[in-house]
Structure formats: structure tokens, C-alpha cells
C-alpha positions as CSV (number, residue, x, y, z in Angstrom):
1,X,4.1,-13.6,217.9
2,X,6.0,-15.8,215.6
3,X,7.5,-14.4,212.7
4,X,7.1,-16.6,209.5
5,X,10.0,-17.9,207.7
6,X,12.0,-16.4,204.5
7,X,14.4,-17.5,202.4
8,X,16.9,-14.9,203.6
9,X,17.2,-12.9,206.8
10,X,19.0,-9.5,206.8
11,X,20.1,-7.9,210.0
12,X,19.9,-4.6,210.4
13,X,18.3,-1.6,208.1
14,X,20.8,0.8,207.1
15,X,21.9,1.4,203.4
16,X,24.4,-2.1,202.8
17,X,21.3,-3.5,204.4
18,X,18.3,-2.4,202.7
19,X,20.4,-2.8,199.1
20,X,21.2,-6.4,199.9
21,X,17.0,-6.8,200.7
22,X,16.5,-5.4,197.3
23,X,18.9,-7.6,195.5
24,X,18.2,-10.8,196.8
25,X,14.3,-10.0,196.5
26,X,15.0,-8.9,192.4
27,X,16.9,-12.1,192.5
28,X,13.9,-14.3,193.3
29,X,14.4,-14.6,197.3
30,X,11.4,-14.1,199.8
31,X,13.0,-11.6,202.8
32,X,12.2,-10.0,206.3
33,X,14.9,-7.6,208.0
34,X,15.6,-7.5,211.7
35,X,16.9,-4.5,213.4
36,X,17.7,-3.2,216.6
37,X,15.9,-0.1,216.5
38,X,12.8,1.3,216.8
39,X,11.5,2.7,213.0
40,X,12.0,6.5,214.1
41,X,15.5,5.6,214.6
42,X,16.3,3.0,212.3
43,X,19.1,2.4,209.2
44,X,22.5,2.8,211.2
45,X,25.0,5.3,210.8
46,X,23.7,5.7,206.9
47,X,20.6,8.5,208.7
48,X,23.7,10.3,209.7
49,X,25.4,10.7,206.5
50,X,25.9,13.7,204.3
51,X,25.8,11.8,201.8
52,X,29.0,11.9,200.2
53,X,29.6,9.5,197.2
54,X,32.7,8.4,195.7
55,X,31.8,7.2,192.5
56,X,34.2,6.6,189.1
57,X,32.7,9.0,186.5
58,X,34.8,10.2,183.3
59,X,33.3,13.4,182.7
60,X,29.7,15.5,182.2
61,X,27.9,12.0,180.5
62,X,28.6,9.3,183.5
63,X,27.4,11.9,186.1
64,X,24.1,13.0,184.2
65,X,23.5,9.3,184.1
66,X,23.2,9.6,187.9
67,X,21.7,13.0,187.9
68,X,19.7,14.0,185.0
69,X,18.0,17.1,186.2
70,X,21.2,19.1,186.4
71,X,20.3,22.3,185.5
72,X,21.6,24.7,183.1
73,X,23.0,27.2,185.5
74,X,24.9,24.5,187.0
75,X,26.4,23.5,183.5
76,X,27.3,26.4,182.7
77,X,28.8,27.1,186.0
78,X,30.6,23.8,187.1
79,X,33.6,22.7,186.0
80,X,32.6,18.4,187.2
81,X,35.9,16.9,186.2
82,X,37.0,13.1,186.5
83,X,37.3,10.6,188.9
84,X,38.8,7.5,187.3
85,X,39.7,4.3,188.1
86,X,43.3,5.2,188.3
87,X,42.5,8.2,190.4
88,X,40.1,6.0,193.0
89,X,43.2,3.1,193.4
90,X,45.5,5.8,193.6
91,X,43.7,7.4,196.5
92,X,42.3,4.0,198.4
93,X,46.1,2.9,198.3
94,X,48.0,6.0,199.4
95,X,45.3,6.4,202.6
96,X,45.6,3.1,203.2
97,X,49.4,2.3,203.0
98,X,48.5,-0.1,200.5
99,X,46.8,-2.4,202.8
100,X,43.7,-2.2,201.5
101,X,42.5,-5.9,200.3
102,X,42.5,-5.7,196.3
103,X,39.8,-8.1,195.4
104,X,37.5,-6.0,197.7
105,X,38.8,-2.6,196.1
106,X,38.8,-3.9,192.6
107,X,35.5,-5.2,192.8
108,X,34.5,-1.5,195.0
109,X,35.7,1.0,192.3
110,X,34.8,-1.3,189.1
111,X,31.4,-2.0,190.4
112,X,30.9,1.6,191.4
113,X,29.3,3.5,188.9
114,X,26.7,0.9,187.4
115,X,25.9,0.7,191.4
116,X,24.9,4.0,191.2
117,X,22.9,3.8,188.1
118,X,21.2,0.8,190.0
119,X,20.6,2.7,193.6
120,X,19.1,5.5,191.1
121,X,16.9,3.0,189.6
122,X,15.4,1.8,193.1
123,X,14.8,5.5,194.0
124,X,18.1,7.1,195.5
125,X,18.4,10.7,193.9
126,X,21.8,12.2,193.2
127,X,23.1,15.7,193.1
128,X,26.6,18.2,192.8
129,X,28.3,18.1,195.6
130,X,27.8,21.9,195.5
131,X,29.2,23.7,198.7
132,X,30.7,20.7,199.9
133,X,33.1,19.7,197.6
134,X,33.6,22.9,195.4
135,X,34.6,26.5,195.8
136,X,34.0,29.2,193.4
137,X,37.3,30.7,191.9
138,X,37.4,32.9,188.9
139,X,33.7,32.6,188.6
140,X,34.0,28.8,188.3
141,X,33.1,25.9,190.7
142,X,35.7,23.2,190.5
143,X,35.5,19.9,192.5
144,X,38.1,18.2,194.3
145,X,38.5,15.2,196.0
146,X,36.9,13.4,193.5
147,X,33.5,13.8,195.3
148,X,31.2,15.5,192.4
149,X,28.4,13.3,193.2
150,X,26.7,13.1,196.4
151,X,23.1,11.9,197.9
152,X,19.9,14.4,197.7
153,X,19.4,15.2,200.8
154,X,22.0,13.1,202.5
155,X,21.6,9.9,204.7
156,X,17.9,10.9,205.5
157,X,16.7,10.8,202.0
158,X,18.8,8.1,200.8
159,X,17.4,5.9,203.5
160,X,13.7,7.0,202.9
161,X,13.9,6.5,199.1
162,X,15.3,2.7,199.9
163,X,12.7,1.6,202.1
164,X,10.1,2.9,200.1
165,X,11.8,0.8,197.4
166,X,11.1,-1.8,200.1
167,X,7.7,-1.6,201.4
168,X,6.5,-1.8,197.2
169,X,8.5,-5.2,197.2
170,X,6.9,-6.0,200.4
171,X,9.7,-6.9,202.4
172,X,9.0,-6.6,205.7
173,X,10.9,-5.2,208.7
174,X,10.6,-6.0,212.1
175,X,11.6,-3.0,214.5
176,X,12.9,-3.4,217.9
177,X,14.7,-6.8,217.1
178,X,17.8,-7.0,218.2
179,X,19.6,-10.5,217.0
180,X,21.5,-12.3,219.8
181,X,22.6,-15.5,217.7
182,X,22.9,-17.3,214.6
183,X,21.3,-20.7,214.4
184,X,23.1,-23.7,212.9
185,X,22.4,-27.1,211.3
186,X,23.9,-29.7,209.5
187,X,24.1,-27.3,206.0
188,X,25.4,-24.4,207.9
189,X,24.0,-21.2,209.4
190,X,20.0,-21.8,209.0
191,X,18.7,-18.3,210.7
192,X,18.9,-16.1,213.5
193,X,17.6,-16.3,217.2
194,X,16.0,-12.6,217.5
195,X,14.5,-10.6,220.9
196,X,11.2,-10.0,219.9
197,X,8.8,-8.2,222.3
198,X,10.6,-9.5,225.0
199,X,11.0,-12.8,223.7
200,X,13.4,-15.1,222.4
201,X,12.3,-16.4,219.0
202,X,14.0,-18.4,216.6
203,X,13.6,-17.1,212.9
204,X,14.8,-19.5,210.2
205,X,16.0,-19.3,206.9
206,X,18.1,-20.6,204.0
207,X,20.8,-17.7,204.2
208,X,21.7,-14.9,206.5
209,X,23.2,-11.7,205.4
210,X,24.6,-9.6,208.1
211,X,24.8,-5.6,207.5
212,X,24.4,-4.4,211.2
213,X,27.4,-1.9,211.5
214,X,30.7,-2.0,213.8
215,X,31.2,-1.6,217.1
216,X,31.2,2.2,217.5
217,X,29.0,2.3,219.8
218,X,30.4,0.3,222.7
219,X,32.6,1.6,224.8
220,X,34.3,-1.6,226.2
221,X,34.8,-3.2,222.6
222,X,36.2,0.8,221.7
223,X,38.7,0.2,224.8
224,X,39.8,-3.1,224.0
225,X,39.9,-2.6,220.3
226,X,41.0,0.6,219.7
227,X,43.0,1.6,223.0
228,X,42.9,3.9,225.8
229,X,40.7,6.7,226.2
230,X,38.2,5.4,223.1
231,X,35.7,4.5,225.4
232,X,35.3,8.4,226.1
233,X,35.0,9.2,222.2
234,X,31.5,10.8,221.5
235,X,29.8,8.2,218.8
236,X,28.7,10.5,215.6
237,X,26.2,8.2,214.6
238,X,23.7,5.7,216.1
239,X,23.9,4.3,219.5
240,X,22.3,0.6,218.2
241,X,25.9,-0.3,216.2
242,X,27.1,-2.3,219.4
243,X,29.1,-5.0,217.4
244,X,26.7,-8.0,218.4
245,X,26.4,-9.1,214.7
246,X,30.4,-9.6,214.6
247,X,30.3,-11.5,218.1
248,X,27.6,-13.5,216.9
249,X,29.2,-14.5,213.8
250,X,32.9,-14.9,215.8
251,X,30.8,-17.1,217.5
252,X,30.3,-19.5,215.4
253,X,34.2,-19.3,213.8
254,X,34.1,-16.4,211.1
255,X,37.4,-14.9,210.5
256,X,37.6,-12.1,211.6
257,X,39.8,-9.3,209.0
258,X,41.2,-5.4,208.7
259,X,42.4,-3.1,211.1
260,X,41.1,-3.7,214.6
261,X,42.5,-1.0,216.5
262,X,41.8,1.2,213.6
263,X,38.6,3.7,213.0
264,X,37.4,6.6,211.3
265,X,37.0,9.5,213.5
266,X,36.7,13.3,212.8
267,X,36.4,16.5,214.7
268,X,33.0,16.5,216.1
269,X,31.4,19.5,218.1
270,X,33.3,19.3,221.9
271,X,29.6,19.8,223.2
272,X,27.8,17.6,221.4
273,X,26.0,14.7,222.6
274,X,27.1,11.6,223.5
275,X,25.4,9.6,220.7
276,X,24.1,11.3,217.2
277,X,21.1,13.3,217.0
278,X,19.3,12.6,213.6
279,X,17.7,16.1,213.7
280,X,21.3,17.8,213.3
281,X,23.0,14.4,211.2
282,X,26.6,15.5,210.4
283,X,26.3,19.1,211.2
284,X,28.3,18.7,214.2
285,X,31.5,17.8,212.6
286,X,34.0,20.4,212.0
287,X,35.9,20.0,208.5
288,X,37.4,23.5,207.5
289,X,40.8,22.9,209.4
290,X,43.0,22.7,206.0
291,X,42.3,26.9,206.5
292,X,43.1,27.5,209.5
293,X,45.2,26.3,212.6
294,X,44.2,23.5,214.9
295,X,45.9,24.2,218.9
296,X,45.8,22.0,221.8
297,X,45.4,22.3,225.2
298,X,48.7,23.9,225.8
299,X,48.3,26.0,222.9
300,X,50.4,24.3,220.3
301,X,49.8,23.1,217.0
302,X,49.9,19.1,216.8
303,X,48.9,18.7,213.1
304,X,49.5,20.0,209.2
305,X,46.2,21.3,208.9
306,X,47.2,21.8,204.9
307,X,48.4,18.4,204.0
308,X,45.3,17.0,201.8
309,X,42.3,18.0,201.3
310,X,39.9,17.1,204.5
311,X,38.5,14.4,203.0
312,X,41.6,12.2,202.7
313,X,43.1,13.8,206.2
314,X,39.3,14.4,208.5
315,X,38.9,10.6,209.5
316,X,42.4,10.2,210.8
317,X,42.7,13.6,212.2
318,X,40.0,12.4,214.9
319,X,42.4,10.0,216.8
320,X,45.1,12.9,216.6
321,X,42.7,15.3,218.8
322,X,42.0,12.3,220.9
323,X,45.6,12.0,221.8
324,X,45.9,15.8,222.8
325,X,45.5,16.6,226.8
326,X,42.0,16.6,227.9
327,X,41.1,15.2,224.6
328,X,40.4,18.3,222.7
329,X,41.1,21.4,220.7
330,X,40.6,24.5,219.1
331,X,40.3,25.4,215.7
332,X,41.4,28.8,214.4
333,X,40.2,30.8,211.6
334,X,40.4,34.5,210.6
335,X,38.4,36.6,208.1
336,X,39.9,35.9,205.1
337,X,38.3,31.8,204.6
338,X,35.6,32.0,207.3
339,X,33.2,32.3,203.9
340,X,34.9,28.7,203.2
341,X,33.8,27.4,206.0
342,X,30.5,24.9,205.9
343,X,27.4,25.5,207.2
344,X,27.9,23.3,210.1
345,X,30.0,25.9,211.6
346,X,26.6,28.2,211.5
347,X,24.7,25.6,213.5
348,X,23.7,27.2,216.8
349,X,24.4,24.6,219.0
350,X,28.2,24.7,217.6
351,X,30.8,26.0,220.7
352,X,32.3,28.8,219.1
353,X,34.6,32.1,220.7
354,X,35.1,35.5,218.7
355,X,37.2,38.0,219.2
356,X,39.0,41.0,217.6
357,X,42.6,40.8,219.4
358,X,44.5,37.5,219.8
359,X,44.5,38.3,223.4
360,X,41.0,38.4,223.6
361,X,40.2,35.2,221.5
362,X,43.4,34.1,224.2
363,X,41.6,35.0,227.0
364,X,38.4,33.0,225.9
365,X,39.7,29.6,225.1
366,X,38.6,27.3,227.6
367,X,41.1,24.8,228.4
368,X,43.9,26.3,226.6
369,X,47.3,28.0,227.9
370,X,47.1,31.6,226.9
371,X,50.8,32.4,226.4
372,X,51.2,29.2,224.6
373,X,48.2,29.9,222.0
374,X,50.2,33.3,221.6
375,X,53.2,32.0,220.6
376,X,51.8,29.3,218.4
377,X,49.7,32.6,216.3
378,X,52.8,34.9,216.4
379,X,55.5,31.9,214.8
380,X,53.0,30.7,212.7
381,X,52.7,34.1,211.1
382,X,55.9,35.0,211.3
383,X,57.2,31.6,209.2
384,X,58.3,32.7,206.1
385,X,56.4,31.4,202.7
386,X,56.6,31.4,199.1
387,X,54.9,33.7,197.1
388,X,52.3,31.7,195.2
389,X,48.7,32.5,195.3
390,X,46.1,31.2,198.0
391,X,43.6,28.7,196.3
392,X,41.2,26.1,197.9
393,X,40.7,23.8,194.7
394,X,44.2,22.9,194.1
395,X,47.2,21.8,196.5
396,X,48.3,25.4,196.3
397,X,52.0,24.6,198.0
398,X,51.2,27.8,199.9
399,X,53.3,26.6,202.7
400,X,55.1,28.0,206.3
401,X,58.7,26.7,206.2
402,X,61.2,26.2,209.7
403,X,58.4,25.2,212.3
404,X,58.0,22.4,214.2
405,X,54.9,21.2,212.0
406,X,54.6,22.8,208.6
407,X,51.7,23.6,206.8
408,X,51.6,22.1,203.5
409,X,49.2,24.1,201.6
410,X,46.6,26.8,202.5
411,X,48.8,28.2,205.0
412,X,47.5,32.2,204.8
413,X,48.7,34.6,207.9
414,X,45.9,34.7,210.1
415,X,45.7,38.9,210.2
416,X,42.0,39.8,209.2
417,X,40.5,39.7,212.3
418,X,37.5,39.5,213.8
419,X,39.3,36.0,214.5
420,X,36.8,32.6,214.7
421,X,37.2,29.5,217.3
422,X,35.6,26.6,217.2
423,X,36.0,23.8,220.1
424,X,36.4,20.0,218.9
425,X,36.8,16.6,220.1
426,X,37.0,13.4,218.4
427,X,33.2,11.7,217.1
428,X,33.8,8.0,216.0
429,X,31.9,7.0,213.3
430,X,32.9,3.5,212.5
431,X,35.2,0.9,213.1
432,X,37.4,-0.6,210.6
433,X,37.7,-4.4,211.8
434,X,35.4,-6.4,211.0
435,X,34.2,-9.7,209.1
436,X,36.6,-11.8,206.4
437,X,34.3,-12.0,203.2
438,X,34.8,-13.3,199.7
439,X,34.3,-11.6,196.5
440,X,30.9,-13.1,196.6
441,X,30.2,-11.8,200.2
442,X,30.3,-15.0,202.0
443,X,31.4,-14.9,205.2
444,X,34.7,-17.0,205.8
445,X,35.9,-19.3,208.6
446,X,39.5,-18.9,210.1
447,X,40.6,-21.6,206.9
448,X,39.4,-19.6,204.7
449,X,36.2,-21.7,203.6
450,X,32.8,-20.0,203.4
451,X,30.3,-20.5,205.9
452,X,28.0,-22.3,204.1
453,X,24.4,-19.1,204.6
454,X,26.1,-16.5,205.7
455,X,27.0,-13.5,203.9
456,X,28.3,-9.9,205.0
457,X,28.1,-6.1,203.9
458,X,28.7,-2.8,205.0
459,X,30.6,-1.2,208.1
460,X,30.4,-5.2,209.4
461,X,33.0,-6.1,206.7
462,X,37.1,-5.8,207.3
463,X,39.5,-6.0,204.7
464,X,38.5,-2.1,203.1
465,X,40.6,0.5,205.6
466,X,43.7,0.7,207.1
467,X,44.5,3.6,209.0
468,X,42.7,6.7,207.1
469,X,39.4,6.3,204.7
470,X,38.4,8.1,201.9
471,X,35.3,10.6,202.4
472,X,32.7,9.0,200.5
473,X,33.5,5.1,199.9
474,X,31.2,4.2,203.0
475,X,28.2,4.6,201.7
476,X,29.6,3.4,197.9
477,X,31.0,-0.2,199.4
478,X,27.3,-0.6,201.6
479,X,25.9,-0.1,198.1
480,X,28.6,-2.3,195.8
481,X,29.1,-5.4,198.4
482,X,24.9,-5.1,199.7
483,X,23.9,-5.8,196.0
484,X,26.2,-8.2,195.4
485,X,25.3,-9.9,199.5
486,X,21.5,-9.8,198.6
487,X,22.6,-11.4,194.7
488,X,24.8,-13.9,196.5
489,X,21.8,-15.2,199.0
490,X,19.4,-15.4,196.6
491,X,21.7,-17.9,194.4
492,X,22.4,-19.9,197.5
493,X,18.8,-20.1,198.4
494,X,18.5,-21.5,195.0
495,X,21.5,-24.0,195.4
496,X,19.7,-25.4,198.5
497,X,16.4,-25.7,197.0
């Protein structure tokens, strides 16, 4: 079966994918996708997501833009906030130590809301981030974060309202089409040489836009990349992410840009399986640390649980727990914030212990030395505090003061028992090296010059994160630099016409 020629090819079918489709087919461009997976299984890590969305919104108006059927409960019961520029640079440059590249993060956070607005218009529906990124205090939910808005429904539904977007334009996707190379001719890169049942087949086209995901899910490249013991992370999302779209373009000279050895990983379920499972998405991660202690296997602490808000600390705390013995550990909880604790902790494939003494809970921590974990509960309670009240929404400087790792906020005695543990190990969700693009998306060589059909967007793209990421920009940069990848291809299509 041949498969007929477009103007522009994407690889793969995730969200930065399916956006750039949409944008260079509004832009005049005929397209076809090619991904990896079969349809059940298809669009990346983006099926996995929770859908967080960080998004610059100055108040009640910008977010009703995105969701108009807020209701009136919610309005009179939600305090929404701001999330400015200012506040977005602010956070992107403290997590990344200011490595960040700051064409790609001016053009991320200045492009982000009329994104939105645009994703919205092609289908995506919006909602609070109720639960997730608020707790109720004095009657009031209050976000913090800066994460207000979110996807309905997460990755599954922002995924099935883009490529329903997609089959009205009629841009066609074929399944189980893994690319192994990019073609080239005199005027640059001219296609993609795809696997297509079971045969090699050379697609053509005028431009190329890559948006096929890391390398997350291959262990050797996580060894070599990332360092020892990587290659024994669990993957959080897909298993199709193998890193062959930024061989293929390394191939052929791309530059390649970011951090490397660096990824975001969390604390993900110790039993989970090896790869995600779409049924349970993100459920298996463990975020409610800032509330509790997190122990090792020889019972110590190895962390400040308290010292942001988990989504500025939960993709960095991943490598920490990977560095621990045996490559896991515990968190602890007792009754006074289990009710904080998100419903993936109530999943019933989650590894949990209960117990009402701390020698009991001791006794049932597999892995873990018993008189250490004792000692570690007893100083930790013991370390005196200051006398300021306990509160989730804020950095409450409710801190422990003379141990070997502080708490920096949210550091409660743990005395209300029955007392809660929960086993974790480190779940990889995407890489953070990846291809040198310019502001337009075009894919540059190792001099800096664009290779002339090739553009780049999403996780494939380096240059964003350095070290730590900010819970929510993932999906927000697939959707800035995929519009802009799809916008860019179509206007080179028409240069080469």
C-alpha cells in the first residue's frame, strides 16, 4: 500500500502533534500523521496526562474566556487568583536556574493564553483545577501554583476532542507507522521513510514536523543519558517514545540542545507497571509529600518534603528517590492531612500499610530498617517549631528547626494516628534533551542554520528545562510551539511552491 503524498508530514499523534496538524492544515497545507502506535494506544504521553495547564490569566475574565460554563457555585466559592507574566518567568527561571532558553520562554508564556483560547476553539474543554490545585480554608477554595485551569477530563479527553478536530479536517493518520528516517534532497529534508505493514515505504513531502516525544522509554538511551540506574526507572507514560525521531534527525546533523542527563520524574506507585496503563493515566503518582515525611530504606529522611509546593518540587523529587538504596521509599502521613491527599492515593492498586502504633506501621514497611524509621518519627516530632498556623494554600513557614533536613513549610507532628504509608519509586515521564529549534520551530544544524523542511514541537524539543519543570507547561509548550510548527510548514510549503 502506498501512501499518497502531502505537503507536510507530522510524526507522531500526541497533543504538540495533533496542534501542529491543525495549524498547518488552517494554514492551507495538505497533511497525513505517522505514528508508532496502534489507535487504541496512540497520542504519546499527552493520554497520560492530568491535564494540568499553566496558562497566564489576570483574573475571573481571562479564565471564563477558556471556561465559560463555570458555574455559579463555583463563583461564589473560588477565590481563581492570577498567574502573570511576571509570575510564570519568575517560576520557569527559579526551577530552572535560569537556564531556561528565553526566546523559547518568552514566546511559551506570551503565546499562552490566546493558545488556549485557540485549543478551545478546535474543541479542547477547560475546567478549575478543583481538588487538584485548591484546598478549601475558611470556606474558600484558593489556588496555588498558578494552575487554576486544567483539561476536562485530562489527557484522554484533550486527545479525543483534537482528533475529532482532525478527522472533520480530514487529516489522515496512519497507525502502526513507526518512522526510521528522514529523506533528503537537494532543498533539504523532502519526507520520511516509514514501516508500514511490514514494509519500508518512502512518504514524501515538502516539510517535516517532528512531535514524537523523548526518549523515556528506552532504557539504554535512559543509561547513557541520564546515568546509572535509569534504565530501571518505571516509564509513567507510553512505551512508543523510544527517541528514534531525535536519532533520525541527529542523523542528518540537527543540533541537538537542553539538558541531556536531565528529566522529569515523580513518585510513581513502587508496584506499578513497567510502562503506563491508559485505564489508570496519572493515578499512580504519589504527590501529597509536602504533608507528610518521605523515609528511605534505612529509615531516614532524604528530602524537605515542605520546600514548594509539589508542583515546582514533584518532577525533581523522582531522581532523589532513585538515588535512595533499592531505589525506593515510603511516604508517611497521619490523620490530620490524609483528607489532603488526592484520589490517587484511594486507587486500589496503590501499595499502601496502616497502622495505629509507629511500631506497627514499623513493623510493616517492607524494605525499611525499623529502628531507623523510629528515630526518624520521634526527632522529627520532637524538632521544635514556631507557632504559626498549619495552612496548605500558602507557604505557611510552619517549619522543624535543628535536623539534619528541615522541613520548610507544612511540617505538622505526625500524632493523630491511624498513621498512612504509601510505597514509591521513581516513574520517568520525559526527558529534557532534545532538538535545537528556532522561534519559528525550524529545526537547526550544529551552525546554527535551519534545516531547510524540518520543524520540531513538544517533548522532542530542548532548550525549555533544566533540572526541575513546572507542573503544567508540558502540555502548554506542545500546544504554543505545535501551532506555531504546523503555521511554520505550511508557510514553507508555500515558499517552495
Amino acid at each position: 500500500m502506498e501512501i499518497a503524498e502531502r505537503d507536510v508530514i507530522v510524526v507522531g499523534a500526541g497533543n504538540a502533534a495533533t496542534c501542529a496538524a491543525l495549524s498547518a492544515a488552517e494554514n492551507g497545507a495538505s497533511v497525513l500523521m505517522v505514528e508508532i502506535a496502534p489507535e487504541a494506544a496512540r497520542a504519546g504521553n499527552s493520554a497520560f496526562t492530568g491535564g494540568a495547564f499553566r496558562v497566564v490569566y489576570h483574573g475571573f475574565d481571562d479564565l471564563a474566556r477558556l471556561i465559560p460554563d463555570i458555574s455559579e457555585h463555583e463563583l461564589a466559592n473560588v477565590d481563581v487568583g492570577t498567574y502573570t507574566e511576571e509570575q510564570y518567568y519568575d517560576d520557569v527561571g527559579r526551577l530552572t536556574e535560569y537556564r531556561s532558553d528565553p526566546d523559547l520562554t518568552e514566546i511559551l508564556i506570551t503565546r499562552s493564553f490566546d493558545t488556549g483560547v485557540w485549543m478551545r476553539e478546535k474543541g479542547v474543554r477547560f475546567q478549575l483545577g478543583l481538588g487538584r490545585q485548591a484546598f478549601r480554608v475558611d470556606g474558600k477554595f484558593k489556588f496555588w501554583g498558578g494552575l487554576a485551569c486544567h483539561i476536562w477530563g485530562g489527557g484522554k479527553e484533550l486527545m479525543k476532542a483534537l482528533h475529532a478536530r482532525r478527522e472533520r479536517e480530514g487529516i489522515p493518520v496512519y497507525y502502526e507507522t513507526p518512522a526510521v528516517a528522514l529523506l533528503q534532497g537537494d532543498r533539504g529534508v523532502e519526507g520520511v521513510r516509514v514501516r508500514h505493514q511490514g514494509r519500508l515505504v518512502d512518504v514524501r513531502a515538502k516539510a517535516v514536523v517532528l512531535a514524537c516525544g523523548g526518549f523515556e522509554a528506552n532504557a539504554e538511551m535512559r543509561a547513557r543519558y541520564l546515568g546509572p540506574n535509569w534504565d530501571l526507572a518505571k516509564v509513567r507514560g507510553t512505551r512508543y517514545n523510544t527517541g528514534q525521531g531525535l536519532k533520525m534527525a541527529l542523523d542528518i546533523g540537527a543540533a541537538p540542545a537542553g539538558h541531556w542527563s536531565g528529566c522529569h520524574a515523580v513518585a510513581w506507585d513502587l508496584n506499578a507497571p513497567p510502562f503506563g496503563d491508559l485505564d489508570v493515566g496519572d493515578r499512580f503518582q504519589k504527590h501529597g509529600y509536602p504533608f507528610g515525611i518521605v523515609v528511605n530504606a534505612l529509615g531516614k529522611r532524604f528530602l524537605d518534603e515542605g520546600l514548594d509546593f509539589h508542583s515546582y518540587t514533584y518532577a525533581r523529587y523522582g531522581r532523589e528517590i532513585l538515588n535512595q538504596p533499592n531505589l525506593f521509599a515510603w511516604q508517611i502521613f497521619d490523620q490530620k492531612t490524609t483528607h489532603l491527599l488526592r484520589d490517587e492515593y484511594r486507587l486500589p492498586r496503590t501499595t499502601k500499610e496502616k497502622a495505629d502504633t509507629w511500631e506497627e506501621l514499623a513493623g510493616r514497611l517492607e524494605g525499611v530498617d525499623a529502628r531507623g524509621f523510629l528515630d526518624t518519627v520521634r526527632e522529627f516530632n520532637a524538632a521544635p517549631r514556631p507557632d504559626v498556623p498549619f495552612n496548605p494554600n500558602i507557604h505557611d513557614g510552619l517549619c522543624t528547626k535543628g535536623l539534619a533536613i528541615d522541613k520548610s513549610n507544612w511540617a505538622q507532628r505526625l500524632d493523630t494516628p491511624p498513621y498512612e504509608a504509601y510505597a514509591v519509586t521513581a516513574g520517568v515521564t520525559f526527558t529534557f534533551g532534545g532538538l535545537k529549534i528556532s522561534n519559528d520551530t525550524e529545526v537547526e544544524d550544529a551552525a546554527g542554520r535551519p534545516i531547510p523542511g524540518l520543524f520540531a514541537a513538544g517533548e522532542i524539543v530542548g532548550g525549555l528545562y533544566y533540572h526541575n519543570y513546572a507542573s503544567g507547561t508540558g502540555l502548554m509548550a506542545g500546544g504554543v510551539f505545535g501551532r506555531i510548527a504546523g503555521r511554520s510548514a505550511a508557510a514553507y510549503v508555500k515558499g517552495a511552491r
